[in-house]
N, C-alpha and C positions, 0 to 999 in steps of 0.2 A: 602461450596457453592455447590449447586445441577445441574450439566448442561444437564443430560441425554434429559429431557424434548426439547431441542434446536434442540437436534440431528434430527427430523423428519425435521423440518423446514428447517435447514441446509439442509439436500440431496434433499427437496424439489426446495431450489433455486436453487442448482446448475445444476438440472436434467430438470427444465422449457426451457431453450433455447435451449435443446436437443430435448425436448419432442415437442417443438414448430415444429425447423427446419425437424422432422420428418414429422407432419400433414403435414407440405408446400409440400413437397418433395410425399406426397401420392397426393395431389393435383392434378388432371388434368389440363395438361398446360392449358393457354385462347387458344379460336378456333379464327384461324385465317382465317377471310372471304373475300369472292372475289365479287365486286362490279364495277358496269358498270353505269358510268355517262356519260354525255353532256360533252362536253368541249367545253368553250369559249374562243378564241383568237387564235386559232390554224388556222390561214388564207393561211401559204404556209406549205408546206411539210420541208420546212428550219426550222420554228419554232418547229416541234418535240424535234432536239436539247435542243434549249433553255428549252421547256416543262422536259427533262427530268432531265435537271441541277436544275428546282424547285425543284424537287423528292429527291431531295441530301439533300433540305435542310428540308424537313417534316416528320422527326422522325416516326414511327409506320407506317408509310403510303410507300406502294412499289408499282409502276408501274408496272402492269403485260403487258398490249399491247395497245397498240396507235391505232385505226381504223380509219385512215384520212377520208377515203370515206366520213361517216357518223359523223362526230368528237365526238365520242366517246373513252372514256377511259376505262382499265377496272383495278382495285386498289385492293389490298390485302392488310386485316389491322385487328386490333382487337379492336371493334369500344370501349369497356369500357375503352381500355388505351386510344385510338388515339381520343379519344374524351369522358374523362371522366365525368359521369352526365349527356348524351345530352339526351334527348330521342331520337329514330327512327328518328322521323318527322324533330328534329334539327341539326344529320348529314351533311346533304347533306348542307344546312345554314354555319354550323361553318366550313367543309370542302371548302365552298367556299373562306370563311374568312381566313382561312390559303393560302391556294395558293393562292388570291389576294395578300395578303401580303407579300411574300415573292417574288412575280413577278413585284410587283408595279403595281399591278392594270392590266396588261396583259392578265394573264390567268385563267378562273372562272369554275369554275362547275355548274351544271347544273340536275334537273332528265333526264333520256332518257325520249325522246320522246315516246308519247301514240302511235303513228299514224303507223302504220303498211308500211312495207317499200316500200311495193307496190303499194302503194297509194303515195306515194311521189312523186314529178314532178323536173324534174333538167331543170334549166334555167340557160343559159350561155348570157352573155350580153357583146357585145366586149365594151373597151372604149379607149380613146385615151391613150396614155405611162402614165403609172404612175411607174413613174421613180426613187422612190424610198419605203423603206420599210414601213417607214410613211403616203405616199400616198398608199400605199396596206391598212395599218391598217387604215386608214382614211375610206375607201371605202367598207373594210371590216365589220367595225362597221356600218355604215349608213345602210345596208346588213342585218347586223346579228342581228340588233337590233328590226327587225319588228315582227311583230304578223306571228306566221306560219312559221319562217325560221329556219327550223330545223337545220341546217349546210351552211358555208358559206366560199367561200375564192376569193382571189382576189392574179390575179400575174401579177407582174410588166414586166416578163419575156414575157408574150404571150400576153399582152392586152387584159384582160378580170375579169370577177366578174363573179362569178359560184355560185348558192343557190340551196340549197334540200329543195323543200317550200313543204306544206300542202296547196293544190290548192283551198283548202274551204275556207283558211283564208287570201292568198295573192295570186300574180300574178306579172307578168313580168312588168307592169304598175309602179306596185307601187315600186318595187326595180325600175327599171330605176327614177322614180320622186325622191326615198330617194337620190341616187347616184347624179342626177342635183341639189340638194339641197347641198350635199356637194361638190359642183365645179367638180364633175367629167364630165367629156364628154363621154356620151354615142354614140355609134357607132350604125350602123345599123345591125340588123342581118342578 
């Protein structure tokens, strides 16, 4: 029986998961990128908390900095693992789809805003107590859900609804009518 002929094939198999774990290993790591979204639901400065407890639970995805002012976020990640197959455009889509989910529908993403920041108009609108955190997010959505409102928050603490609008697309009008629409009492300025 003749086995010389085995012997290449032999040291072949044995040397493939070396010869593999090498290529890996010369591999340059993925680049990990730093992205600045919209955030939805972020209505008191109390909810960053919460925001950052989502973060715990989104695999590939890290919080770098929370910008209340503007409710922007800014996320480090490496979008082929943290979203593998999306394209570019579908990102920002399934990123919203995970932190909905894991918030309960609380916290969403968003693109930043086009609109240059100097252009932006902040309107503050007193209303009567809303006395608890559900009447803030009640009042915060009816807010934040308009055309033009680039940021939005509402505290039960000081009586009042605050929006960073795009003055081309809405005005003080129409947040005061959204907020009478969902029971809030607006106050006078």
């Amino acid at each position: 029986m003749r086995l010389p002929h085995l012997f290449p094939v032999a040291i072949l198999a044995l040397a493939a998961p070396l010869l593999c774990r090498s290529a890996a290993a010369d591999d340059p790591p993925a680049r990990t990128d730093r992205f600045t979204y919209r955030v939805t639901g972020l209505f008191s400065p109390e909810r960053e908390k919460d925001l950052r407890a989502a973060f715990a639970e989104l695999p590939g995805l890290s919080l770098v900095a929370i910008d209340f002012e503007f409710a922007e976020i800014t996320v480090a990640f490496v979008p082929a693992k943290a979203f593998p197959g999306a394209k570019p455009q579908q990102v920002v889509e399934q990123f919203d789809q995970k932190l909905r989910s894991v918030t309960h529908h609380t916290f969403g993403v968003k693109p930043r805003s086009t609109v240059p920041r100097e252009k932006l108009e902040r309107v503050v609108i007193p209303t009567a107590v809303l006395d608890c955190k559900a009447c803030c997010l009640a009042a915060y959505e009816a807010v934040a859900a308009l055309d033009g409102v680039v940021q939005a928050t509402a505290s039960f603490k000081e009586g009042r609804v605050t929006a960073l609008i795009d003055p081309t697309k809405t005005d003080r009008a129409k947040l005061e009518e959204a907020l009478r629409k969902k029971g809030v009492q607006v106050g006078k300025p």
